[in-house]
C-alpha positions in Angstrom: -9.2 -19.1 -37.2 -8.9 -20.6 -33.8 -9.0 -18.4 -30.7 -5.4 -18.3 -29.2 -4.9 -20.7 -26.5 -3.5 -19.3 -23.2 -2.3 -21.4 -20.3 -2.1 -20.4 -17.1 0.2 -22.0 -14.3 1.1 -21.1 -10.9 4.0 -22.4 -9.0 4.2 -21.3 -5.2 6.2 -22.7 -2.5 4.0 -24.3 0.2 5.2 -21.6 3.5 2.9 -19.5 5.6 2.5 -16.5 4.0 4.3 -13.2 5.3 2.6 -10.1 5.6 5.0 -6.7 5.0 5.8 -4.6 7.7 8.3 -1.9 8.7 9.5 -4.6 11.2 9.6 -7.5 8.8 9.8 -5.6 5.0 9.5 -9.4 3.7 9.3 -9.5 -0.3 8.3 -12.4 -2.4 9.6 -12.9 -6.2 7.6 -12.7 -8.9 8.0 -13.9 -12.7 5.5 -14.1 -15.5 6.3 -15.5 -18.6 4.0 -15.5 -22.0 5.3 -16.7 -24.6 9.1 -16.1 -25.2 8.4 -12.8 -23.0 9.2 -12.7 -19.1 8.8 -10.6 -16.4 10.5 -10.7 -12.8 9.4 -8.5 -10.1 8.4 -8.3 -6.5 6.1 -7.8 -4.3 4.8 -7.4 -0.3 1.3 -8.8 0.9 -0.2 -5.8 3.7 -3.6 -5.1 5.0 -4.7 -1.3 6.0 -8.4 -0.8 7.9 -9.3 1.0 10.5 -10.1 -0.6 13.6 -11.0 0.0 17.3 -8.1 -0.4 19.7 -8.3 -2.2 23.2 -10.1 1.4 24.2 -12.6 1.5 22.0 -10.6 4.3 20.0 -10.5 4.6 15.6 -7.3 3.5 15.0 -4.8 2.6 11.7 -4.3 -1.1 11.7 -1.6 -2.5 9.3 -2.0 -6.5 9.2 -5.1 -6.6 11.8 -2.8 -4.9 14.6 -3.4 -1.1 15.5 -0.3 0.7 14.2 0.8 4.0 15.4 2.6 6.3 12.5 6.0 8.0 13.4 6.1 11.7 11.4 3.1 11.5 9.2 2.6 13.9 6.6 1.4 17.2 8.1 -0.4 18.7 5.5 -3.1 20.7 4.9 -6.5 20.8 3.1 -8.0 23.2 1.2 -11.7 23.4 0.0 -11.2 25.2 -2.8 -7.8 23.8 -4.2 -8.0 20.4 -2.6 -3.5 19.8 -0.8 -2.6 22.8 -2.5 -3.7 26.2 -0.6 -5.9 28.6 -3.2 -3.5 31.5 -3.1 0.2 32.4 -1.9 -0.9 34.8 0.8 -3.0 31.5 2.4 -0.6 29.3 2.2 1.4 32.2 3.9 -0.7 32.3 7.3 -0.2 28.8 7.6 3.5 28.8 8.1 3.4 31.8 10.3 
């Protein structure tokens, strides 16, 4: 028996590409088909490093640009139970 043949094509429209931000949430479209099967979806192109800033400082960058976060999660960690404090009375002290 033969193997199965598979074909692959790709069809993209010839545009800069768009990098996804909070300032730009820019989405492309996505289909797959195989067969008599398809798939449509989406999806946003981002990169996340860290990076010095203009002070020589460890920064987030999103897209190659230092980004500062708004509200990030404040959250704690625990050496014996990892985000989740070992016991109810530790978890207690935190709040207080």
């Amino acid at each position: 028996m033969p193997p199965q043949q598979r074909q692959w094509q790709s069809h993209a429209q010839d545009r800069e590409r768009q990098a996804l931000s909070p300032e730009s949430p820019f989405l492309y479209s996505l289909n797959v088909r195989a067969g008599n099967d398809e798939v449509s979806s989406y999806f946003g192109m981002r990169k996340i490093s860290l990076g010095k800033d203009a002070s020589g400082i460890t920064r987030i960058f999103l897209n190659n640009q230092p980004y500062f976060q708004h509200g990030p999660l404040d959250q704690g960690f625990w050496p014996d139970g990892l985000y989740t404090a070992p016991t109810d009375d530790a978890s207690a002290m935190t709040s207080m």
